[in-house]
Structures are given as structure tokens and as C-alpha cells.
PDB file with one MODEL, atoms N, CA, C and O in Angstrom:
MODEL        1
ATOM      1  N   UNK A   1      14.794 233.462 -56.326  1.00  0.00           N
ATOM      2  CA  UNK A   1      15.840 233.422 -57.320  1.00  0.00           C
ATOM      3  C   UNK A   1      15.615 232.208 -58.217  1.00  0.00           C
ATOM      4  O   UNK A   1      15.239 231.122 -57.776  1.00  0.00           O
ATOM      5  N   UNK A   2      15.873 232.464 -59.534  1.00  0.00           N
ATOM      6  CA  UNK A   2      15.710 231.017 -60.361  1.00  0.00           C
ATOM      7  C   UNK A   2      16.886 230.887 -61.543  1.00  0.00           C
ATOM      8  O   UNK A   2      17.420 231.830 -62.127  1.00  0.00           O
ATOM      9  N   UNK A   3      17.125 229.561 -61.723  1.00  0.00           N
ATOM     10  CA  UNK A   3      18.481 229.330 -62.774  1.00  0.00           C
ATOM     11  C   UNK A   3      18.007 229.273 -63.831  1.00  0.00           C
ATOM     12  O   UNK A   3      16.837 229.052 -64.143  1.00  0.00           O
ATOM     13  N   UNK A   4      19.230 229.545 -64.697  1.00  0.00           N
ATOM     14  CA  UNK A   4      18.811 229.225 -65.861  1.00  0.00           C
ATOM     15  C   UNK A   4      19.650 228.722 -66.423  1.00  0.00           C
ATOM     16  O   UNK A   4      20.534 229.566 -66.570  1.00  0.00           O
ATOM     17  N   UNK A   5      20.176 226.999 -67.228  1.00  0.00           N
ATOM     18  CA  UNK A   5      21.422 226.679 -67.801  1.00  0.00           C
ATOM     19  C   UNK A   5      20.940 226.820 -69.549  1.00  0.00           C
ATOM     20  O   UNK A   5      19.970 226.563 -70.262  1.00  0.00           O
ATOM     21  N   UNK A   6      22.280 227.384 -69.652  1.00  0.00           N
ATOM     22  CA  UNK A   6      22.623 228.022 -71.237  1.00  0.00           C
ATOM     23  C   UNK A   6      23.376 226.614 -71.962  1.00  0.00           C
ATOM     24  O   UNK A   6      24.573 226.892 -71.891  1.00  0.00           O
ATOM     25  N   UNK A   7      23.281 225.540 -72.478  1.00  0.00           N
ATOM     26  CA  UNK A   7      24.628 224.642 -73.601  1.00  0.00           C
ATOM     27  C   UNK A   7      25.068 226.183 -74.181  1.00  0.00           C
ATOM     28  O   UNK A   7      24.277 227.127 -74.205  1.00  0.00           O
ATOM     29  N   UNK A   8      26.501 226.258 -74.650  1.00  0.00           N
ATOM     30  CA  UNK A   8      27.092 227.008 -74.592  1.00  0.00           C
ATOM     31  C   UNK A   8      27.850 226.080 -75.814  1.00  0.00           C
ATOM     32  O   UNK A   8      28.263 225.038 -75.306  1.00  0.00           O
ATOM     33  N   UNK A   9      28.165 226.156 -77.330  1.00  0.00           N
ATOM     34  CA  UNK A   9      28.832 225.644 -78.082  1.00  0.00           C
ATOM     35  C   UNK A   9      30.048 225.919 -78.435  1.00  0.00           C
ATOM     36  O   UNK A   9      30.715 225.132 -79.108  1.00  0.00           O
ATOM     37  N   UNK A  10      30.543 227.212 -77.975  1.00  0.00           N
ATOM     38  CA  UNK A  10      31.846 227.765 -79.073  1.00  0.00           C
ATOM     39  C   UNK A  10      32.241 228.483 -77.488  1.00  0.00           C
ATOM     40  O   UNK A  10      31.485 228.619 -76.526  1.00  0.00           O
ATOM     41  N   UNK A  11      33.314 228.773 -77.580  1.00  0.00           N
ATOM     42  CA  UNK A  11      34.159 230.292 -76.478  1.00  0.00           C
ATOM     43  C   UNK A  11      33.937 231.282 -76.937  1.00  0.00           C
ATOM     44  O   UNK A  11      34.368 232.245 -76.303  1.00  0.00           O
ATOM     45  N   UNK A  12      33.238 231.552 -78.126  1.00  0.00           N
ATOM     46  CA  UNK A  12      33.269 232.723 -78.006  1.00  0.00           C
ATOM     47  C   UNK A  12      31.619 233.500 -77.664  1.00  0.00           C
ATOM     48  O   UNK A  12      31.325 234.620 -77.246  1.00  0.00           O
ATOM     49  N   UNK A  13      30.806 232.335 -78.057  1.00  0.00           N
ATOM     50  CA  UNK A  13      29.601 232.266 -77.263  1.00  0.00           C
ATOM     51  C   UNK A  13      29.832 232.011 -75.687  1.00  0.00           C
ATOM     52  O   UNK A  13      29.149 232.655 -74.890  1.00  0.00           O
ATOM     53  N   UNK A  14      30.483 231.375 -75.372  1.00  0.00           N
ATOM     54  CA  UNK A  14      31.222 231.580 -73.748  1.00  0.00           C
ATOM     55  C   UNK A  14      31.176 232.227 -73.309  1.00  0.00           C
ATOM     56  O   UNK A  14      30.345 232.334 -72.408  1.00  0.00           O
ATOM     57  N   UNK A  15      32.281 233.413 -73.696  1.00  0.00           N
ATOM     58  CA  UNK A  15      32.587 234.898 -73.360  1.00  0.00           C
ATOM     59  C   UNK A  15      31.468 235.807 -73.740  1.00  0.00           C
ATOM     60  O   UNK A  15      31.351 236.838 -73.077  1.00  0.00           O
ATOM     61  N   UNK A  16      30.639 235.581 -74.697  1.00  0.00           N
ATOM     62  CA  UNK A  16      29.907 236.752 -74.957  1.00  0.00           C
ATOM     63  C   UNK A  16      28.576 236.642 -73.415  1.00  0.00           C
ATOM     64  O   UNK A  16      28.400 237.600 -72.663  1.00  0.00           O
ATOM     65  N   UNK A  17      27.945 235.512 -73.290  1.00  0.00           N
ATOM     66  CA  UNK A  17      27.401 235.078 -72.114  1.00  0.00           C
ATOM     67  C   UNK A  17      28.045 235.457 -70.747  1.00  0.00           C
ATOM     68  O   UNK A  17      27.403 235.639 -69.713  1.00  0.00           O
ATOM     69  N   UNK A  18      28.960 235.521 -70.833  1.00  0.00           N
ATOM     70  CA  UNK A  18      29.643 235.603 -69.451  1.00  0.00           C
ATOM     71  C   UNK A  18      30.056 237.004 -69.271  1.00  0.00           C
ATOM     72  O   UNK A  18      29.874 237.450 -68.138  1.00  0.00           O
ATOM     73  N   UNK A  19      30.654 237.916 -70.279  1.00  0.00           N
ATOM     74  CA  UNK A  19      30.240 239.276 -70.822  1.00  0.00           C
ATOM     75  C   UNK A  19      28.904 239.943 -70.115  1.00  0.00           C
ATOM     76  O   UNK A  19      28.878 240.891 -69.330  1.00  0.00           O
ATOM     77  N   UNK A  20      27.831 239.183 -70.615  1.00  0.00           N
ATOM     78  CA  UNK A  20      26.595 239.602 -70.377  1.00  0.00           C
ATOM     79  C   UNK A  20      26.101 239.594 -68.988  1.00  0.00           C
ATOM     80  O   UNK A  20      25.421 240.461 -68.439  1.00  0.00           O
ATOM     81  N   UNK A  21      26.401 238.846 -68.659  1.00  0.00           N
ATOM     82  CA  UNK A  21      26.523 238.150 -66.412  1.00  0.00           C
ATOM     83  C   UNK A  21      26.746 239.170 -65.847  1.00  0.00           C
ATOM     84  O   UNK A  21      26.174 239.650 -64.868  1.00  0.00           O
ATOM     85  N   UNK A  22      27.936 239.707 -66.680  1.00  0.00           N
ATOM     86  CA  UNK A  22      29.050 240.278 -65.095  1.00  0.00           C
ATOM     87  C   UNK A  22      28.444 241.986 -65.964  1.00  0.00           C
ATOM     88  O   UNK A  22      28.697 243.030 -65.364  1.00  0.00           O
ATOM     89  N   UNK A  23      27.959 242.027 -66.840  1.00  0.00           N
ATOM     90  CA  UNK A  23      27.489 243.471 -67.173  1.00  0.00           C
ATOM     91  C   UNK A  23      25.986 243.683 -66.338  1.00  0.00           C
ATOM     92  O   UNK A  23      25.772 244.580 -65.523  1.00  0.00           O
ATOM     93  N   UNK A  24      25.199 242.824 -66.680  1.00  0.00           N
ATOM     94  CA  UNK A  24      24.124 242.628 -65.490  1.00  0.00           C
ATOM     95  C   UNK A  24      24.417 242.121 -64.311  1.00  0.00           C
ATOM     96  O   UNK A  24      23.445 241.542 -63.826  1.00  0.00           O
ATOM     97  N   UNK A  25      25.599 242.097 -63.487  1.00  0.00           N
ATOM     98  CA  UNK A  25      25.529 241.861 -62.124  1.00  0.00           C
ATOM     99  C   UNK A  25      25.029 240.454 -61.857  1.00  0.00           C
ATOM    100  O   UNK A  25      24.439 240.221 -60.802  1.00  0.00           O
ATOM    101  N   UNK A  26      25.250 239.434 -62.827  1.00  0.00           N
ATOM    102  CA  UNK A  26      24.422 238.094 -62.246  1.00  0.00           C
ATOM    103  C   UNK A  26      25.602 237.472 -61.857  1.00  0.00           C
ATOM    104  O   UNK A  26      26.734 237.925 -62.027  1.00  0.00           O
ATOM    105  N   UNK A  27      25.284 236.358 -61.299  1.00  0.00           N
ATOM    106  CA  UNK A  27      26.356 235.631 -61.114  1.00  0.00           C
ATOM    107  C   UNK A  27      26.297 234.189 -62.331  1.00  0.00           C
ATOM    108  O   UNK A  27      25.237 233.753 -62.780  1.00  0.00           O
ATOM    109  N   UNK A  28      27.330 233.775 -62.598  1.00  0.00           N
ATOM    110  CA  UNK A  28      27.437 232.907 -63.425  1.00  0.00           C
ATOM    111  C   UNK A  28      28.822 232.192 -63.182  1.00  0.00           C
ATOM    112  O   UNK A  28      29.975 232.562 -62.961  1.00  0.00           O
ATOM    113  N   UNK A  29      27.940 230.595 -63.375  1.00  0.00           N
ATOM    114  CA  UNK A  29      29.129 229.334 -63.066  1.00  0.00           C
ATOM    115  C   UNK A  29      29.172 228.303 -63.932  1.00  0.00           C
ATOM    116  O   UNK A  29      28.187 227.567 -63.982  1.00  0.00           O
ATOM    117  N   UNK A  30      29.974 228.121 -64.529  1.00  0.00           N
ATOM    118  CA  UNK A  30      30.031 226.721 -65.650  1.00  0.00           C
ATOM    119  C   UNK A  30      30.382 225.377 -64.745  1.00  0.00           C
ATOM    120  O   UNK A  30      31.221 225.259 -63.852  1.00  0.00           O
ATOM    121  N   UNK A  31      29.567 224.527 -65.216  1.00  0.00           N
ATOM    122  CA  UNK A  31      29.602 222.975 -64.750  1.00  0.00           C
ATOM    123  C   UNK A  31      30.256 222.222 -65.302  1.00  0.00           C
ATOM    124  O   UNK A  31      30.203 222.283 -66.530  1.00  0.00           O
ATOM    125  N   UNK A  32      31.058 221.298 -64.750  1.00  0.00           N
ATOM    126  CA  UNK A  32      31.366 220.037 -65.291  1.00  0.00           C
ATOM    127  C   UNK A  32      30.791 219.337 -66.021  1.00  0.00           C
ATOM    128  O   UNK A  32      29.577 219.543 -66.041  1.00  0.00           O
ATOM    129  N   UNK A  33      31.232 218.392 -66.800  1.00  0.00           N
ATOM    130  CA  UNK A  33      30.465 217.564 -67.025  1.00  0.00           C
ATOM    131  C   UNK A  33      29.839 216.443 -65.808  1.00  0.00           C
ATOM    132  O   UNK A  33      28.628 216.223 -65.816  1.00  0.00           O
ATOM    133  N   UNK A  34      30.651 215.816 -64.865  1.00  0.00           N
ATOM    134  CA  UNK A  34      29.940 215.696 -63.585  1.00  0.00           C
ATOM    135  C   UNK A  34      28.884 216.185 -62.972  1.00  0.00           C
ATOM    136  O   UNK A  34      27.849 215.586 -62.680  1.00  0.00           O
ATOM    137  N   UNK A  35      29.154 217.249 -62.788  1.00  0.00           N
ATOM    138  CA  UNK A  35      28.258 218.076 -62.146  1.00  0.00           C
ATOM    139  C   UNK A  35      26.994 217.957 -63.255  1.00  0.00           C
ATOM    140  O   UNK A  35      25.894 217.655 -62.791  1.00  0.00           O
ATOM    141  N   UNK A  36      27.074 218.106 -64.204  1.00  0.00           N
ATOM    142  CA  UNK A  36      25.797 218.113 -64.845  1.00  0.00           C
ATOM    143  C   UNK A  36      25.358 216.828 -65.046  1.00  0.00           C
ATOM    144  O   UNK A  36      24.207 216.694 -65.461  1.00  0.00           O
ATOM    145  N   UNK A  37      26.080 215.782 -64.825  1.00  0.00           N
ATOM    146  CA  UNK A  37      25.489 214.351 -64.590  1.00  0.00           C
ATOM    147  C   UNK A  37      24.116 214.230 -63.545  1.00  0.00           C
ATOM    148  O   UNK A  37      22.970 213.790 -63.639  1.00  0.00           O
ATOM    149  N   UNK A  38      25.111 215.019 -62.304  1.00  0.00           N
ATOM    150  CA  UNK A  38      25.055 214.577 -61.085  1.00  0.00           C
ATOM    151  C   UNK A  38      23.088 215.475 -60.853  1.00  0.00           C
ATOM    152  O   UNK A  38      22.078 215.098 -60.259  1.00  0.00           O
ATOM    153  N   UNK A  39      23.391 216.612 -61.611  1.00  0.00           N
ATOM    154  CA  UNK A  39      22.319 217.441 -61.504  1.00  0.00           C
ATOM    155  C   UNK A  39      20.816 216.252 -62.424  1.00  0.00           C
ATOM    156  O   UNK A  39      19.704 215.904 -62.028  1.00  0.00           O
ATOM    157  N   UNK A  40      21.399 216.052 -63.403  1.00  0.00           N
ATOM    158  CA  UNK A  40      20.682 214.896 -63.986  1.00  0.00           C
ATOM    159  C   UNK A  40      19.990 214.090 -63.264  1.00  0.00           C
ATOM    160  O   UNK A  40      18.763 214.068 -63.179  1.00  0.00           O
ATOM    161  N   UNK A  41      21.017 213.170 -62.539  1.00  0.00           N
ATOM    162  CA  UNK A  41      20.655 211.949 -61.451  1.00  0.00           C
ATOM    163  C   UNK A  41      19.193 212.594 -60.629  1.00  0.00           C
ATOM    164  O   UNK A  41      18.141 211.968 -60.501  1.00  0.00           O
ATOM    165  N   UNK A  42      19.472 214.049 -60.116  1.00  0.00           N
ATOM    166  CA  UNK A  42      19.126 214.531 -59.060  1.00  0.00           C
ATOM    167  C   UNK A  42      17.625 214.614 -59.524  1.00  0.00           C
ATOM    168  O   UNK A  42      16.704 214.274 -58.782  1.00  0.00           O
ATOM    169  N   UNK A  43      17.447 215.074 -60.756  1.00  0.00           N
ATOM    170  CA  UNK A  43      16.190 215.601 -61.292  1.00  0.00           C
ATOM    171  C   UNK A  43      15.615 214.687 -61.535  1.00  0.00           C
ATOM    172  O   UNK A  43      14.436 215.019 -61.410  1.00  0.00           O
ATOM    173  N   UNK A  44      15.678 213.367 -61.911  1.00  0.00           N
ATOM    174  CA  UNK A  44      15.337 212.163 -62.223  1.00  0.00           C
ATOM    175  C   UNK A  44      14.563 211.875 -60.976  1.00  0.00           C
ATOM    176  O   UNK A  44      13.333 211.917 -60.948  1.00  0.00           O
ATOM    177  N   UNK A  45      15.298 211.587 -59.965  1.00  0.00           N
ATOM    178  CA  UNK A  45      14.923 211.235 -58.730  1.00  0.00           C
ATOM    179  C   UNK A  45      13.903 211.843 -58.205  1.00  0.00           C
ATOM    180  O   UNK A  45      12.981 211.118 -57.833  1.00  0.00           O
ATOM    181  N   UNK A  46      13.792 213.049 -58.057  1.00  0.00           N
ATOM    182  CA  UNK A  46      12.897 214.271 -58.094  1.00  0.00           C
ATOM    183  C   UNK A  46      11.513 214.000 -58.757  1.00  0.00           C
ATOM    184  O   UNK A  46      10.384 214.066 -58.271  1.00  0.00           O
ATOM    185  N   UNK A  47      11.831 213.756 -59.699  1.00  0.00           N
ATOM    186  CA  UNK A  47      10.314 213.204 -60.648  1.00  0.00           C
ATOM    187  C   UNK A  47       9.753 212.126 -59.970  1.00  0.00           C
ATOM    188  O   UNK A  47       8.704 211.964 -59.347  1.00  0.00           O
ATOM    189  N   UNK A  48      11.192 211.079 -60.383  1.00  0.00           N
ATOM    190  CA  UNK A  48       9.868 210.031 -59.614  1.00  0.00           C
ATOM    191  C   UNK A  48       9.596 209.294 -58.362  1.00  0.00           C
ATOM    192  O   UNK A  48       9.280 208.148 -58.040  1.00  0.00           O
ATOM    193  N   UNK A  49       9.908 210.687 -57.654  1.00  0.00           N
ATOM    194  CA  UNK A  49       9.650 210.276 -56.080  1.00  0.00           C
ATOM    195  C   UNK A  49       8.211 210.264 -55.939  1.00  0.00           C
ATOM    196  O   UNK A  49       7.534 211.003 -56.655  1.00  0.00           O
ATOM    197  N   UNK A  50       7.536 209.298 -54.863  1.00  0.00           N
ATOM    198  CA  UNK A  50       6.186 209.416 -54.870  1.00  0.00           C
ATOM    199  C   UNK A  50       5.704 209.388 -53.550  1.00  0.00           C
ATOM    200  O   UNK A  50       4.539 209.070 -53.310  1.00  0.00           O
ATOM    201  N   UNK A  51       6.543 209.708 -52.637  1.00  0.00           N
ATOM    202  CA  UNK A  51       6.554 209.898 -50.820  1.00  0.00           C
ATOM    203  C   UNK A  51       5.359 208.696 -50.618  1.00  0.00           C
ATOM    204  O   UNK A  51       4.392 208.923 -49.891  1.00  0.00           O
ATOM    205  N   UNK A  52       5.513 207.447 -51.302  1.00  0.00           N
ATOM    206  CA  UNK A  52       4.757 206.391 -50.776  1.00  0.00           C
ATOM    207  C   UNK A  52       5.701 205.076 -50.157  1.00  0.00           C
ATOM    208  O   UNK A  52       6.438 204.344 -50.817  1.00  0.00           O
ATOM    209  N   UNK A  53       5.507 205.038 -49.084  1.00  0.00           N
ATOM    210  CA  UNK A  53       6.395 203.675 -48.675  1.00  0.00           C
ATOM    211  C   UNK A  53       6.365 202.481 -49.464  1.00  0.00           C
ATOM    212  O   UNK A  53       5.424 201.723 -49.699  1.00  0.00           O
ATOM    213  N   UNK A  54       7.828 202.442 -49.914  1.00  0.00           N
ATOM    214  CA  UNK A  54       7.509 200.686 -50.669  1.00  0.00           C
ATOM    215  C   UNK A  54       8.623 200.190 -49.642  1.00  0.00           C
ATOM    216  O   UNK A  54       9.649 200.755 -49.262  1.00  0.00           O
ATOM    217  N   UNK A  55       7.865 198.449 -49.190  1.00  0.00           N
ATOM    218  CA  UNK A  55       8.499 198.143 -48.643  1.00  0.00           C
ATOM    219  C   UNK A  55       9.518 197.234 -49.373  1.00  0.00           C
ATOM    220  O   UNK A  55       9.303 196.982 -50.559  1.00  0.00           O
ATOM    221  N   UNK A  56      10.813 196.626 -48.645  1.00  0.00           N
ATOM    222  CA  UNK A  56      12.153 196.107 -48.776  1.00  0.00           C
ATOM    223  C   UNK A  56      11.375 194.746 -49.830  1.00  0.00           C
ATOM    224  O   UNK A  56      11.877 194.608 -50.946  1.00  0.00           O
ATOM    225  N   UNK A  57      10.102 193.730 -49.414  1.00  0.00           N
ATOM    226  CA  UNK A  57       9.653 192.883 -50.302  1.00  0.00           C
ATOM    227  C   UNK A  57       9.472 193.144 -51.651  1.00  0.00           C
ATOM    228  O   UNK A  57       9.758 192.428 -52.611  1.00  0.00           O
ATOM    229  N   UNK A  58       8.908 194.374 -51.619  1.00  0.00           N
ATOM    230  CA  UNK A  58       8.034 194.886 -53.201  1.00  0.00           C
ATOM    231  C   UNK A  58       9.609 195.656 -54.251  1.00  0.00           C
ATOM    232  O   UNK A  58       9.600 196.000 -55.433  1.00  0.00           O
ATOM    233  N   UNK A  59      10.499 195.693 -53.491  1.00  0.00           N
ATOM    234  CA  UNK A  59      11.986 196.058 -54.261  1.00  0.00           C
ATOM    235  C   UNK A  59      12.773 194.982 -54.901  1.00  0.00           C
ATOM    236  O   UNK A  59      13.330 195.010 -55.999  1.00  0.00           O
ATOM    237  N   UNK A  60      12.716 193.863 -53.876  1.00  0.00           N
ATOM    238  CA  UNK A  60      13.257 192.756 -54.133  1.00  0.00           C
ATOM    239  C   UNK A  60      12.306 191.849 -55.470  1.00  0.00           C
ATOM    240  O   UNK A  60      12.571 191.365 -56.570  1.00  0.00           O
ATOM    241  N   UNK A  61      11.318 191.962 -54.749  1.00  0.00           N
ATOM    242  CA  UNK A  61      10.259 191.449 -55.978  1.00  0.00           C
ATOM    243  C   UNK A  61      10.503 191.781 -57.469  1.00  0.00           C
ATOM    244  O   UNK A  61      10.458 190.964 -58.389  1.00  0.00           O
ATOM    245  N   UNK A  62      10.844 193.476 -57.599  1.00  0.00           N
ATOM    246  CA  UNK A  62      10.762 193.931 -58.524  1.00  0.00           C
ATOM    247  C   UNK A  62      12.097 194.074 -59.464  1.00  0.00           C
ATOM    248  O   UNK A  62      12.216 194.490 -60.617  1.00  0.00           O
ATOM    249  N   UNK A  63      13.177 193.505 -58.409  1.00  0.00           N
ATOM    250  CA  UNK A  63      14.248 193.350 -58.812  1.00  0.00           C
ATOM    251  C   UNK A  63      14.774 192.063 -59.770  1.00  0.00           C
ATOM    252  O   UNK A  63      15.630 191.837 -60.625  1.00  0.00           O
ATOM    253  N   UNK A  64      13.737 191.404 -59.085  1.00  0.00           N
ATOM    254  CA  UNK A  64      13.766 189.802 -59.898  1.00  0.00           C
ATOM    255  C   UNK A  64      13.156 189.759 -61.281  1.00  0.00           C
ATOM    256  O   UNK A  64      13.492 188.880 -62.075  1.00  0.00           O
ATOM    257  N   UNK A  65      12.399 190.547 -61.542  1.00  0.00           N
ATOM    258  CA  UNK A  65      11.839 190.510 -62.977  1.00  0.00           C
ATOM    259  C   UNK A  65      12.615 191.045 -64.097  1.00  0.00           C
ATOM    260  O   UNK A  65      12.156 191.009 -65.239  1.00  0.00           O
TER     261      UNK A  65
ENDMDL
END
């Protein structure tokens, strides 16, 4: 299964989208603005994870600059 987010400008582009969902059987959910923060944060993190140990020195270090 894969998402897809729509910006959505007007209600009546709203409804016509959401129209379209429930005529194709999809499911469809509007976000907060939170929530789309939060999805933000998430994807960020995601990128620049690099599954390499840094240790507690090399944070602090890098915190000071």
C-alpha cells in the first residue's frame, strides 16, 4: 500500500477529492497541522539517520561549536 498527500487549497477542492476517495473505495484522512509537523520531524530524521554509533563525546563536542 502507498500514500499519497494532496495540499488541498479551497473546500471545494476538499470535497471534490474526498468525493473521489469514497467513489474509489480509498480511504482518506486529513491532517493537522501537527500531525503534518510531526510527519516532517519524522522524515527528517529518517534521512539523516546513518545507523553509525556516535558516541556521547563527539555530541557534546559538536554541541560546543
Amino acid at each position: 500500500m502507498e500514500t499519497m498527500i494532496i495540499n488541498i487549497k479551497s473546500e471545494d477542492d476538499k470535497h471534490l477529492f474526498l468525493s473521489l476517495a469514497k467513489r474509489l473505495r480509498l480511504k482518506a484522512t486529513f491532517l493537522t497541522d501537527d500531525e503534518k509537523e510531526e510527519y516532517g520531524l519524522l522524515k527528517s530524521m529518517l534521512e539523516g539517520q546513518t545507523k553509525e554509533y556516535v558516541s556521547k563525546e563527539a555530541i557534546m563536542e559538536a554541541l560546543k561549536k
